[in-house]
ROKOLZA-641952 format. One record per residue: x, y, z of N, C-alpha, C in turn; residue number from 1. Coordinates in steps of 0.1 Angstrom, whole numbers, always signed. Layout:
<recs>
REC/X/Y/Z/X/Y/Z/X/Y/Z/NUM .
...
</recs>
This chain:
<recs>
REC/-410/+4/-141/-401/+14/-147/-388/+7/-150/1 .
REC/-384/+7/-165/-371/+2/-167/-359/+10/-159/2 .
REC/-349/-2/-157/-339/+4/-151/-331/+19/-153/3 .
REC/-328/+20/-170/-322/+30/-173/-335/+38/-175/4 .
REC/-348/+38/-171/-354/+49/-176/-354/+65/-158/5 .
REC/-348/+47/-146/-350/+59/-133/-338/+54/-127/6 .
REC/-337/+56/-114/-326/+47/-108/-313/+51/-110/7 .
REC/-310/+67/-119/-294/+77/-121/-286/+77/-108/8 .
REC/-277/+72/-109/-260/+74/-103/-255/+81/-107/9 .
REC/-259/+93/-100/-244/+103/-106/-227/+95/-111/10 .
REC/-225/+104/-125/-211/+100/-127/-203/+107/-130/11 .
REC/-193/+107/-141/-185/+119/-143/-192/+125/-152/12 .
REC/-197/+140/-153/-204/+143/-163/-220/+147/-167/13 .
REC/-224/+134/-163/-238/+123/-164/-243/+117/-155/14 .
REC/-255/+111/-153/-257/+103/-145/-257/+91/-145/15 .
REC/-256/+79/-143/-250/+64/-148/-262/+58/-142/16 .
REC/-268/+49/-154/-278/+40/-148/-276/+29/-138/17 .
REC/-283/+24/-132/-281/+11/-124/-268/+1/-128/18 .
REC/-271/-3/-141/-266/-14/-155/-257/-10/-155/19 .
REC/-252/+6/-160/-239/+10/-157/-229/+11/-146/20 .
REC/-234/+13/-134/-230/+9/-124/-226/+1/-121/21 .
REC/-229/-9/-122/-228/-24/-114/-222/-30/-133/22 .
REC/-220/-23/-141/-210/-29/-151/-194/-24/-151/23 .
REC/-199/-8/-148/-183/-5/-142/-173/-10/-131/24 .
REC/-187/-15/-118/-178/-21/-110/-176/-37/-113/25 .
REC/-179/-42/-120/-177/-54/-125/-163/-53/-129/26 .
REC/-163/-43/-138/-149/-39/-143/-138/-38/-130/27 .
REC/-143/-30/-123/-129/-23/-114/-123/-35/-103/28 .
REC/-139/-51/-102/-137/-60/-95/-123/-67/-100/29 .
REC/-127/-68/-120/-120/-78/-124/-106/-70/-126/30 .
REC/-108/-57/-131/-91/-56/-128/-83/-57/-116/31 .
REC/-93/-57/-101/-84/-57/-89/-81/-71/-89/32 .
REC/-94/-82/-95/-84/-98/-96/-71/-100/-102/33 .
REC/-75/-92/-116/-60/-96/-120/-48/-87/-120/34 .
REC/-49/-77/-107/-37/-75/-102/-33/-78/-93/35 .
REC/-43/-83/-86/-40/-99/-70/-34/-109/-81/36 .
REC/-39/-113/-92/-31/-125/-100/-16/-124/-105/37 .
REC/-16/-111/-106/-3/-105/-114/+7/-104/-102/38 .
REC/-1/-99/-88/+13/-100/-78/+15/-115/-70/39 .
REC/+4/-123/-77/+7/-134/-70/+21/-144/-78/40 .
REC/+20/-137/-91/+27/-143/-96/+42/-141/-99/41 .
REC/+46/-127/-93/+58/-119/-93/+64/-120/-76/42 .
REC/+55/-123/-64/+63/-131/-52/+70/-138/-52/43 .
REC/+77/-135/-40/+86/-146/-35/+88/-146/-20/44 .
REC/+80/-153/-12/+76/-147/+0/+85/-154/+7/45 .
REC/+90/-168/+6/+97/-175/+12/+115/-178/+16/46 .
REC/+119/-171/+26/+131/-170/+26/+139/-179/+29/47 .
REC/+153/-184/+24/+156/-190/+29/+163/-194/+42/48 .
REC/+170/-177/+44/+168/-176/+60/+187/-175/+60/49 .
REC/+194/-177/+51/+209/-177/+48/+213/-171/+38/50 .
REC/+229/-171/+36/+239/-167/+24/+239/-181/+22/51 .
REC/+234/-179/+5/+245/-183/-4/+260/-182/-11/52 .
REC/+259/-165/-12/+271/-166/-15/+278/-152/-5/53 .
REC/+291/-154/+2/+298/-142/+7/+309/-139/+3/54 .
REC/+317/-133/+11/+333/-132/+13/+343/-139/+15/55 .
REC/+352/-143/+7/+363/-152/+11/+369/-147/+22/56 .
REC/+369/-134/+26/+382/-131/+39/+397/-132/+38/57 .
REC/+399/-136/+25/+412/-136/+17/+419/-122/+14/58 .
REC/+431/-123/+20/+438/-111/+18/+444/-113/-1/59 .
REC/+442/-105/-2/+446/-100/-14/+436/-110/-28/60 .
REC/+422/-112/-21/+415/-119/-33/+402/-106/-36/61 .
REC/+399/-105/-48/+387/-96/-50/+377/-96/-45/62 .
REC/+374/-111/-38/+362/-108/-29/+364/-106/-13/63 .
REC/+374/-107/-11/+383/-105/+8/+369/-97/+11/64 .
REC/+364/-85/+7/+353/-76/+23/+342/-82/+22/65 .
REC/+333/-84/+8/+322/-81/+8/+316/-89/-10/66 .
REC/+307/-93/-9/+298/-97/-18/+285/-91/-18/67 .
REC/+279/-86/-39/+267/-78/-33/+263/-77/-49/68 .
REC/+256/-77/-53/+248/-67/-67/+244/-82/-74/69 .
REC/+235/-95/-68/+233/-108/-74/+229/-103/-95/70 .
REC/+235/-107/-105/+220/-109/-115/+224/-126/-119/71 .
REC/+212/-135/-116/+213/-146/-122/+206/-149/-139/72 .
REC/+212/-160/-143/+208/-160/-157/+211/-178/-161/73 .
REC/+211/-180/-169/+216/-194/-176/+222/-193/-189/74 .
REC/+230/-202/-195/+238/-200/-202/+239/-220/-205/75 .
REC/+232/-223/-220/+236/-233/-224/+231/-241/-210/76 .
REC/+215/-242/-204/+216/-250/-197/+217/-248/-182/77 .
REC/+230/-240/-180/+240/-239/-165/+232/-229/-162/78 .
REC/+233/-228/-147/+229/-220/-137/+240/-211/-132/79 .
REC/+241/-196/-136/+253/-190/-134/+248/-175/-125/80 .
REC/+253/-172/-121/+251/-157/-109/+269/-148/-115/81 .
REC/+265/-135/-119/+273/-124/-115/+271/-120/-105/82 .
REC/+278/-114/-97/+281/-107/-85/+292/-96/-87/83 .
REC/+290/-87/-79/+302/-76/-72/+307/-76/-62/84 .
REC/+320/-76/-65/+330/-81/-49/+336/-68/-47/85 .
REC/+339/-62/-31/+347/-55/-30/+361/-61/-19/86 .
REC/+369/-53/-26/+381/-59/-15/+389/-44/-4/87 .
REC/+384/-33/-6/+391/-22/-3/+396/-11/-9/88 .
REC/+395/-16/-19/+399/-10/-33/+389/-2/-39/89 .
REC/+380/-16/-46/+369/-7/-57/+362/-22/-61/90 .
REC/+350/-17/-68/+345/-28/-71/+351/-38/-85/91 .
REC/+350/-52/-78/+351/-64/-98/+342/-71/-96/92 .
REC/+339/-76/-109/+331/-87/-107/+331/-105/-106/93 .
REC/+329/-108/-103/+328/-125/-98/+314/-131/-109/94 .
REC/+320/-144/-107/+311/-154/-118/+310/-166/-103/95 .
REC/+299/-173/-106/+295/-180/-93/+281/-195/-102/96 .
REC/+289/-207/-99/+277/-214/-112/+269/-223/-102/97 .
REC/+256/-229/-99/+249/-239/-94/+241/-248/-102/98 .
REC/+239/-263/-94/+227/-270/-101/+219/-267/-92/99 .
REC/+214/-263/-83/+205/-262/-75/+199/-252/-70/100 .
REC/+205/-239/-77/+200/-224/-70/+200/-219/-55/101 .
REC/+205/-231/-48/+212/-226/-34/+228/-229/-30/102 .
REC/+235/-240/-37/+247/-244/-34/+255/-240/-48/103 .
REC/+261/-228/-46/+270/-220/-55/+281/-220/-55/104 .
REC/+291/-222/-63/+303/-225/-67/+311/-211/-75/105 .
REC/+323/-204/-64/+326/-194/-70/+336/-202/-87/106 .
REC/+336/-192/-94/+342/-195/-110/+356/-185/-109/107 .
REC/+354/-177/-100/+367/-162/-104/+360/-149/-104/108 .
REC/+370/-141/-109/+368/-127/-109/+366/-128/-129/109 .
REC/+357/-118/-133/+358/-123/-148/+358/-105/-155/110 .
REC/+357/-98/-147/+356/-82/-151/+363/-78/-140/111 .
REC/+379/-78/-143/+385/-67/-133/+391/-51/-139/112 .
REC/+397/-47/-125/+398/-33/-126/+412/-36/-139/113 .
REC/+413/-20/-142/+425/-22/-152/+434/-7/-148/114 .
REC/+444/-10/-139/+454/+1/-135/+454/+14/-146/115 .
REC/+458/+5/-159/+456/+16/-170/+448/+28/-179/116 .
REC/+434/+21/-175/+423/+27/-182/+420/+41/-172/117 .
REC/+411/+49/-175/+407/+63/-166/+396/+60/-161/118 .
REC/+384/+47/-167/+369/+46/-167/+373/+27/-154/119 .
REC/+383/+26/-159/+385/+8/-149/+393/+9/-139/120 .
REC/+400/+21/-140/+409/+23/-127/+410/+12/-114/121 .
REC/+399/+20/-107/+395/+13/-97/+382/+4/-94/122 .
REC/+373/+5/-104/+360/-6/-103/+355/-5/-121/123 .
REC/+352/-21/-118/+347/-26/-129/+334/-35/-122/124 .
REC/+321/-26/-122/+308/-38/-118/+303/-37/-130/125 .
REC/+301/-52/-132/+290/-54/-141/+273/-61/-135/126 .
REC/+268/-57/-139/+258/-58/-130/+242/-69/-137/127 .
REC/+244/-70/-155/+235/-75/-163/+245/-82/-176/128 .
REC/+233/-85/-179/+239/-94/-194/+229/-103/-199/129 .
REC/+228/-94/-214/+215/-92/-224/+209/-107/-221/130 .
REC/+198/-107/-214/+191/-121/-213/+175/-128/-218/131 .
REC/+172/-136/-222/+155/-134/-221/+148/-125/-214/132 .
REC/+134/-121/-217/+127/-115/-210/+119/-120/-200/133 .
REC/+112/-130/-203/+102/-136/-195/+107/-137/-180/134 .
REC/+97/-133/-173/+100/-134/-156/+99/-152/-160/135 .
REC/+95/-161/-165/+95/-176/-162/+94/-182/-173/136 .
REC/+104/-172/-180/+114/-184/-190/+126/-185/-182/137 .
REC/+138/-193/-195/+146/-201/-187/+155/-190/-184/138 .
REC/+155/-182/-185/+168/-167/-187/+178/-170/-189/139 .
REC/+176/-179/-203/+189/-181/-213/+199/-167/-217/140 .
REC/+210/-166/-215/+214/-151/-224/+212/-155/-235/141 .
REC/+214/-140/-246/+210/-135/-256/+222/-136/-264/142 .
REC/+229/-138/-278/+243/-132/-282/+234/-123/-296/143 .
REC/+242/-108/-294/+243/-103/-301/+257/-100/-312/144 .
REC/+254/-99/-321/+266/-102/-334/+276/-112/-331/145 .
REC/+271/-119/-325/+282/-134/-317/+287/-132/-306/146 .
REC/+284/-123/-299/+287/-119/-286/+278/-116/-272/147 .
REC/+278/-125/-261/+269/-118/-250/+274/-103/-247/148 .
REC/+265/-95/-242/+263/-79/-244/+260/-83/-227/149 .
REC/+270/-72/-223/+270/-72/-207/+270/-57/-209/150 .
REC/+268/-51/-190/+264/-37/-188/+271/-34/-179/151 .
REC/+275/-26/-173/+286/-24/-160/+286/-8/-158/152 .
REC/+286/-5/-142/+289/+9/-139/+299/+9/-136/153 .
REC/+311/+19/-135/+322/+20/-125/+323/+37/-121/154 .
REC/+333/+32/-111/+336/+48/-101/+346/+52/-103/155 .
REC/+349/+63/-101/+364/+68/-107/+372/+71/-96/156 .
REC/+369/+69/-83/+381/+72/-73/+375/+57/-68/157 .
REC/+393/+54/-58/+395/+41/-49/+385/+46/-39/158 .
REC/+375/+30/-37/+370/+30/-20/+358/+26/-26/159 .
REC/+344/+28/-13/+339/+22/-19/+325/+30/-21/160 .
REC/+327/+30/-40/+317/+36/-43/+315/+48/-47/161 .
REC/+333/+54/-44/+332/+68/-45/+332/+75/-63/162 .
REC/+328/+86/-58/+324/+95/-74/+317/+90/-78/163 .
REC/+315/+99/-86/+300/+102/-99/+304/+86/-112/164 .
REC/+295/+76/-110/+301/+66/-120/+293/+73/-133/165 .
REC/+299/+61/-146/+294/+60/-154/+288/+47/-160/166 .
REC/+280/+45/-171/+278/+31/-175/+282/+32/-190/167 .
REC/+285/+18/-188/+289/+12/-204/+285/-1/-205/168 .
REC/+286/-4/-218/+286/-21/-220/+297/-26/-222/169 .
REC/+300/-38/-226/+312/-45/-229/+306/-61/-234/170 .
REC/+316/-66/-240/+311/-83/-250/+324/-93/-245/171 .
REC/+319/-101/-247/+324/-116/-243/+315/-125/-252/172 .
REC/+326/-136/-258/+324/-148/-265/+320/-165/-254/173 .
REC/+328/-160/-241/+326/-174/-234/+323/-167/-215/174 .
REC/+322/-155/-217/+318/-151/-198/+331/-148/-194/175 .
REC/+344/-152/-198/+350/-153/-187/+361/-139/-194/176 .
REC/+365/-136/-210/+368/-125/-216/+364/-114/-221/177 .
REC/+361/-100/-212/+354/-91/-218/+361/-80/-227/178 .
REC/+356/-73/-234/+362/-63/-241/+350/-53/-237/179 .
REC/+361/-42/-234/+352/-36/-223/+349/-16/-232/180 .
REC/+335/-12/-239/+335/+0/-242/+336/+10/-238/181 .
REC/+337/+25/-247/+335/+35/-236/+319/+37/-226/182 .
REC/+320/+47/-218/+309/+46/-216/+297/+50/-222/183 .
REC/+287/+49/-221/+273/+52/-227/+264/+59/-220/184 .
REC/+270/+60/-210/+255/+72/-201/+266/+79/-191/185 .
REC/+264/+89/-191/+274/+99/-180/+263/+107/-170/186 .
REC/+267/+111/-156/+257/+114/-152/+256/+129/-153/187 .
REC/+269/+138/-161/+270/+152/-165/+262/+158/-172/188 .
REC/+254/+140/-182/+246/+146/-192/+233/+145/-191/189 .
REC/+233/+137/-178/+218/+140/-178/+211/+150/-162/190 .
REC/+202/+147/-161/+189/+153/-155/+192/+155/-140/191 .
REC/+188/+167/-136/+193/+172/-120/+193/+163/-110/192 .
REC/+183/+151/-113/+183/+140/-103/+189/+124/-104/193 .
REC/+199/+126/-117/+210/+118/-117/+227/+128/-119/194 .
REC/+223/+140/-115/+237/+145/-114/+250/+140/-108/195 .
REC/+244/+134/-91/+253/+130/-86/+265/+116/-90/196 .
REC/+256/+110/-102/+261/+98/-106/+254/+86/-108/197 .
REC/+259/+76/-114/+248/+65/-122/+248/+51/-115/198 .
REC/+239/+43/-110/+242/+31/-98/+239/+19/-116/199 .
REC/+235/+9/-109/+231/-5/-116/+228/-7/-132/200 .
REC/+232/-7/-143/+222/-9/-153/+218/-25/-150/201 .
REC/+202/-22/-157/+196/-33/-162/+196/-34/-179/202 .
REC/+201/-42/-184/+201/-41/-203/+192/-52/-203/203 .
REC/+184/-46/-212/+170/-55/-223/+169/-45/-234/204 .
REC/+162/-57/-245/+158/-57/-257/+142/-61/-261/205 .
REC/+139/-53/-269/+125/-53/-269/+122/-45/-283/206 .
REC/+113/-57/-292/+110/-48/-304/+118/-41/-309/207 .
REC/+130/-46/-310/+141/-42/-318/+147/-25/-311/208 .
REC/+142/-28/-301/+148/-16/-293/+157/-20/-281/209 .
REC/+167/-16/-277/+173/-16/-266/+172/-8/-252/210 .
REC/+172/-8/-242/+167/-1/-228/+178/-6/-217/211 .
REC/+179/+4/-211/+191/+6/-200/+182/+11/-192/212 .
REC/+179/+6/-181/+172/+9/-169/+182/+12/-158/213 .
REC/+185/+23/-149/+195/+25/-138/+191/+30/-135/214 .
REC/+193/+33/-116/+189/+46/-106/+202/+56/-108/215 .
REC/+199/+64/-101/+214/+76/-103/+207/+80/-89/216 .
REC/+219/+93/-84/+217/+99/-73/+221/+111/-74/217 .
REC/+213/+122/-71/+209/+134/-78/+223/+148/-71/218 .
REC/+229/+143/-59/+243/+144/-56/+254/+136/-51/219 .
REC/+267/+139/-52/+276/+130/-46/+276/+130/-31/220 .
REC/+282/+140/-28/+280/+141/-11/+270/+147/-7/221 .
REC/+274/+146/+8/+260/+146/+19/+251/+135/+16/222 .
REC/+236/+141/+20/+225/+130/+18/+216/+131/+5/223 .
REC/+215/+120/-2/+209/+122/-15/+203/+114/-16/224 .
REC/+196/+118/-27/+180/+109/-33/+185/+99/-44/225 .
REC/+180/+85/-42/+178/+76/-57/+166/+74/-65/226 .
REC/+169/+73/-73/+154/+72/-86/+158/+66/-95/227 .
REC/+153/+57/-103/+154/+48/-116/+144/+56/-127/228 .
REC/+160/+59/-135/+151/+57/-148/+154/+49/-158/229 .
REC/+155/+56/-175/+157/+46/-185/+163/+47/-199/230 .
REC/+171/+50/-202/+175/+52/-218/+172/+41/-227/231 .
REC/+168/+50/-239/+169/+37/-250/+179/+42/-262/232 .
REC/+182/+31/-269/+186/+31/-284/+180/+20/-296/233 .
REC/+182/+25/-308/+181/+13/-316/+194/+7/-322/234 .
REC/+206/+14/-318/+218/+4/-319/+228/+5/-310/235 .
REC/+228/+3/-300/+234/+8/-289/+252/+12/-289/236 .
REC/+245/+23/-299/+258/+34/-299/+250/+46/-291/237 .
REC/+243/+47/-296/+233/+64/-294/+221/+61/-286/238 .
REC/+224/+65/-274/+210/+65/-262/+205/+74/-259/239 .
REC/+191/+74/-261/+182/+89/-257/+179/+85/-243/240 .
REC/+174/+96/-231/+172/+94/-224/+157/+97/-221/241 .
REC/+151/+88/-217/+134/+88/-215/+134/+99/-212/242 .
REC/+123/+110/-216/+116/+121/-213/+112/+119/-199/243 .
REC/+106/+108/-198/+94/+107/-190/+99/+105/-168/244 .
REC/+115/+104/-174/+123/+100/-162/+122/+108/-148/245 .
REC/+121/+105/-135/+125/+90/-134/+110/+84/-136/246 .
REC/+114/+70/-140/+102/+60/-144/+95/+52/-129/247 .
REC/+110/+57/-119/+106/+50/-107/+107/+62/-94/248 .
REC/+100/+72/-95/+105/+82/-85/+105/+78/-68/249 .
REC/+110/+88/-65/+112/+85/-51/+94/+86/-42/250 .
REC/+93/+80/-33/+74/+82/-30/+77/+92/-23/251 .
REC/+64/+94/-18/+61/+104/-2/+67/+101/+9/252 .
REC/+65/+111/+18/+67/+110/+31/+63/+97/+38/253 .
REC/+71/+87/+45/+69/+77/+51/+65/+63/+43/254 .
REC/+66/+66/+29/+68/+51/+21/+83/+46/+22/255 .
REC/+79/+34/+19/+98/+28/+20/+105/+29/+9/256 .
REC/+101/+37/-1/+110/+45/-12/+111/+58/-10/257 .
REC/+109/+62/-1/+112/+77/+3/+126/+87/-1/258 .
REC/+135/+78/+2/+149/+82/-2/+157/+78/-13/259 .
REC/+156/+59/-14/+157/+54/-25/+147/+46/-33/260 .
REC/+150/+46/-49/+139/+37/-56/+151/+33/-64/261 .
REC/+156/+21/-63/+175/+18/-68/+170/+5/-72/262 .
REC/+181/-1/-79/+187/-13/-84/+176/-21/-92/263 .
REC/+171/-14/-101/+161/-24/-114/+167/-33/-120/264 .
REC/+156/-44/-117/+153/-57/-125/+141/-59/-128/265 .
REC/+147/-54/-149/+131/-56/-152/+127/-70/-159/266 .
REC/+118/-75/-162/+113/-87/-164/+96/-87/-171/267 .
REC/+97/-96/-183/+80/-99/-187/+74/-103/-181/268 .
REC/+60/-100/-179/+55/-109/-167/+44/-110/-179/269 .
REC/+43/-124/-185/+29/-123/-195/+30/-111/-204/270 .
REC/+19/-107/-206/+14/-97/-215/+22/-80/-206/271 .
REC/+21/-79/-193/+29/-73/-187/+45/-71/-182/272 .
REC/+48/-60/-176/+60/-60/-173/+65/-58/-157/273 .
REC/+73/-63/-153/+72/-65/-136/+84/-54/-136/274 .
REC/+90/-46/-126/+103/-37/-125/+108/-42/-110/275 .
REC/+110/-50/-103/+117/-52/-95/+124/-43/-90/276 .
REC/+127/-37/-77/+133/-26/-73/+136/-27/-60/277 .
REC/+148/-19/-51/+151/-16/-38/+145/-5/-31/278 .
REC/+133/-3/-20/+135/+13/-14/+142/+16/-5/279 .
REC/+144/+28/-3/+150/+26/+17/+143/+39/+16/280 .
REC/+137/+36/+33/+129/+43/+38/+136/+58/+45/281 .
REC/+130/+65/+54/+137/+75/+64/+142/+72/+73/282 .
REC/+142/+64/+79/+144/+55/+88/+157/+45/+87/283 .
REC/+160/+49/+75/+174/+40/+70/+169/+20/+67/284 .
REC/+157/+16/+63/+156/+2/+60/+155/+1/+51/285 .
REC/+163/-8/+42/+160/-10/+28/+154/-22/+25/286 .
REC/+147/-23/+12/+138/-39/+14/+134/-36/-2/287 .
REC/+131/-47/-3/+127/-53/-22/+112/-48/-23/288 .
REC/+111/-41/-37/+97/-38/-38/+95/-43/-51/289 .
REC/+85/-38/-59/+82/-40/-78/+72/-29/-78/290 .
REC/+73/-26/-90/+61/-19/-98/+58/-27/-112/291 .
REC/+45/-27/-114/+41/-38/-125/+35/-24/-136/292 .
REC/+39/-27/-149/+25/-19/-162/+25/-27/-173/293 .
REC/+15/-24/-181/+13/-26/-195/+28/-24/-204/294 .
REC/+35/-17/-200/+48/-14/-209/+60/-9/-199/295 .
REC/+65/-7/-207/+82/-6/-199/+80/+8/-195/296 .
REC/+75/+20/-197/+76/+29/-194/+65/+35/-185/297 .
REC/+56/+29/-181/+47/+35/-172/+45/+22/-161/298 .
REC/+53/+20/-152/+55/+12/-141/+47/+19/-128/299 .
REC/+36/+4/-125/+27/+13/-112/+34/+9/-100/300 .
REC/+34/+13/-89/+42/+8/-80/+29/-3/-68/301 .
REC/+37/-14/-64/+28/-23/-60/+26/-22/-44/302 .
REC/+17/-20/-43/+13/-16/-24/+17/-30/-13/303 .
REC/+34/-33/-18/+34/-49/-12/+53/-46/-8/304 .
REC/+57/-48/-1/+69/-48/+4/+69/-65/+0/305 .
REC/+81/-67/-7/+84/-82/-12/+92/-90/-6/306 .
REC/+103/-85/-1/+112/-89/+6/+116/-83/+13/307 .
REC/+115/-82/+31/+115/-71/+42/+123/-75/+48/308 .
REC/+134/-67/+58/+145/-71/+65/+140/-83/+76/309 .
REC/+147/-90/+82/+145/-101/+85/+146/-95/+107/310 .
REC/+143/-106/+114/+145/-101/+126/+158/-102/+131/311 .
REC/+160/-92/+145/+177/-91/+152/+181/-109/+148/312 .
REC/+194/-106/+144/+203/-121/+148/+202/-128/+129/313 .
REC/+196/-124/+122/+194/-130/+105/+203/-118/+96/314 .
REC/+205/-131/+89/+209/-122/+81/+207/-108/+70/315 .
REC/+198/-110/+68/+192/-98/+64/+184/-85/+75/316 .
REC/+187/-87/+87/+182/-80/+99/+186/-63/+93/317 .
REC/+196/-58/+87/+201/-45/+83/+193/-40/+72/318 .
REC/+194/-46/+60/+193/-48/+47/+184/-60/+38/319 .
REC/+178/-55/+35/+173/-66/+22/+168/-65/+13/320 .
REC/+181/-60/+3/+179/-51/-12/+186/-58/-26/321 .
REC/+187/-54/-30/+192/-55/-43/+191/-69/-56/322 .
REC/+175/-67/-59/+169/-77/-69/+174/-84/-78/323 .
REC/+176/-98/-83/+182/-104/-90/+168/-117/-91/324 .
REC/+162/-116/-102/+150/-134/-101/+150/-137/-113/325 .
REC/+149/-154/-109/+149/-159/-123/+138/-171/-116/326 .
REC/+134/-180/-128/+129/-188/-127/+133/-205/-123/327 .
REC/+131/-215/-120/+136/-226/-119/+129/-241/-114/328 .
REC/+130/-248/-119/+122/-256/-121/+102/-254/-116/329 .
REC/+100/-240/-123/+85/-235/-121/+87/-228/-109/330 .
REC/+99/-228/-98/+95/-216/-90/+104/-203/-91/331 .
REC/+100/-193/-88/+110/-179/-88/+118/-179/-79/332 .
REC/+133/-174/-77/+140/-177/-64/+149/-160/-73/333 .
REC/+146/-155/-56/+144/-141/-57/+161/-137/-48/334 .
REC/+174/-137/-58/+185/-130/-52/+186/-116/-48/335 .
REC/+193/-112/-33/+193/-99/-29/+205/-99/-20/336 .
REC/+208/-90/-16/+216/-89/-5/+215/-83/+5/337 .
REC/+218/-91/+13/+213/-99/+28/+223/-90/+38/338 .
REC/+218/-81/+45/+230/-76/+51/+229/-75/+68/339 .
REC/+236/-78/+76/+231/-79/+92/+247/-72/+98/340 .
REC/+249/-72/+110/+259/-64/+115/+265/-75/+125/341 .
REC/+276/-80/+130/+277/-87/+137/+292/-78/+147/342 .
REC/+293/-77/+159/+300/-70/+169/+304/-58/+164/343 .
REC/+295/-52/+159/+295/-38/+148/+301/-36/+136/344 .
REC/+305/-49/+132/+310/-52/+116/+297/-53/+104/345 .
REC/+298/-42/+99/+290/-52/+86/+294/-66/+76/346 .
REC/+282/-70/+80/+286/-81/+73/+273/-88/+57/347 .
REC/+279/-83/+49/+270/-84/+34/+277/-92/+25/348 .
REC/+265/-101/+19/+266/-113/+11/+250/-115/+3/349 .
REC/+250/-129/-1/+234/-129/-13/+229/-136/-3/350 .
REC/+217/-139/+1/+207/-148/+0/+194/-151/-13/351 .
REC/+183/-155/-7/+177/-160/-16/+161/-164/-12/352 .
REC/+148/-160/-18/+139/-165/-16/+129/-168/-24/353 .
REC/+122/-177/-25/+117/-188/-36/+100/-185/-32/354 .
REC/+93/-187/-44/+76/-185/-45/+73/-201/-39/355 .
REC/+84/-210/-37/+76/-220/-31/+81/-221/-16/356 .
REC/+74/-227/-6/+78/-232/+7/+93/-239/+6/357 .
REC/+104/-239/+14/+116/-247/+14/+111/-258/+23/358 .
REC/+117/-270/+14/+113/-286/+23/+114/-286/+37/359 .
</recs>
């Protein structure tokens, strides 16, 4: 008796011959390869176990408390890192350049506050700047109308972090002078679970479209929820805000995005797209995660904690959040910030960890 004439597997519907059976799971084999292939290739398991970059401890310099929000990129070649420094005040941002991706050289503050404005008052983070897409291209930036296109949130009271921010962009000819816009996403106009205010953008370009990926938090005070979602435009005057938001919600009970799904970094991975992301758990531990899809808007989340707090006495023992990766001579080296406590001080700065073994 031929196969398909006996031998029915119930299926959806129907009943599935043998042939069908063992063709579907052929299928479900080869997609679970190549999404073992796809997370093998968006790791970075290897820490380096230190800061690269911290705090000067300088009274009256922008980075005196604290270092934190890495996005690396290249520029002509150079190896360059933004950062967010706080000093007491509010947040600016720092420029930081290496040949080596571990021994970094601060450059200055290159986005500060501006006493005068209502939106720069007290913080100016910038946090991206329009760059290639490929997770392992060179992540040259991009100039748009002769200008690199940077993204930045700020807060509107002194301290740290306080009130509902907004995001904007702003342009620069050489990194170090920005001309800084109004803002472009407010958190009044959008959706109950970015009421409280708007954290990180990520800016990319794609098919002639532009995308602002951020988390927000759905109140100011008390205890609140983070979630990433995503606006687009096609001239980045006028941003719609994805329907489909958040693109990164918060999980269930007892996953380590429970509370937060914050600070997107999104990246090509091949034919795919990788979303890099922070959760923190109930438990208060935050740690690097990703969700990988077909397209920018349907991100699956990946059953792999990426980068997990480290043990008592390391640096990252507290904290081990906030994604920044680029590629470098063929391996990934995955910026975050590293946060541990020392005689009940926090103490927060970048580290770093790479898809290859350190020598």
């Amino acid at each position: 008796m031929p196969l398909e004439a006996g031998n029915h597997l119930q299926g959806a519907g129907r009943g599935l011959t043998r042939r069908e059976f063992i063709a579907a799971g052929a299928l479900v084999l080869a997609a679970r390869a190549r999404a073992a292939s796809d997370l093998d290739r968006i790791v970075t398991p290897y820490k380096l176990g230190k800061y690269v970059l911290t705090a000067s401890g300088k009274e009256g310099s922008f980075d005196k408390i604290c270092v934190d929000g890495p996005f690396a990129f290249r520029r002509q070649g150079v190896c360059y890192m933004t950062f967010i420094a706080f000093d007491g005040i509010g947040y600016q941002t720092g420029l930081a350049s290496s040949s080596d991706m571990v021994n970094w050289k601060k450059e200055g503050c290159i986005l500060k506050r501006d006493p005068s404005s209502p939106i720069l008052k007290y913080n100016a983070a910038m946090t991206w700047i329009l760059r290639e897409n490929g997770l392992y291209s060179p992540g040259e930036l991009i100039m748009v109308g002769g200008y690199y296109l940077g993204a930045y949130h700020a807060y509107p009271s002194q301290g740290y972090e306080q009130g509902a921010a907004v995001i904007g962009l702003c342009r620069s000819k050489d990194l170090r002078n920005w001309i800084v816009d109004p803002p472009c996403l407010k958190a009044e106009d959008g959706a109950a679970w970015e009421r409280g205010g708007l954290y990180k953008p990520c800016l990319l370009r794609h098919e002639g479209r532009y995308y602002i990926f951020y988390n927000a938090k759905n109140q100011t005070e008390g205890s609140w929820r983070e979630q990433t979602g995503v606006a687009i435009s096609e001239d980045l005057k006028r941003w719609k805000r994805y329907p489909g938001n958040p693109v990164i919600p918060n999980g269930p009970a007892g996953s380590p995005d429970e509370i937060f799904a914050s600070d997107p970094c999104v990246l090509q991975n091949g034919a795919a797209w990788v979303l890099y992301y922070y959760g923190l758990d109930a438990k208060g531990v935050a740690r690097d995660l990703a969700a990988t899809g077909p397209d920018l808007l349907h991100p699956a989340k990946c059953n792999k904690i990426l980068i997990d707090v480290g043990p008592k006495g390391s640096v990252d023992s507290t904290y081990a959040h906030k994604p920044s990766v680029i590629q470098f001579k063929g391996d990934l080296y995955h910026y975050y910030c590293a946060v541990h406590s020392d005689s009940g001080r926090e103490i927060r700065g970048i580290s770093v960890a790479r898809s290859r073994p350190w020598a």
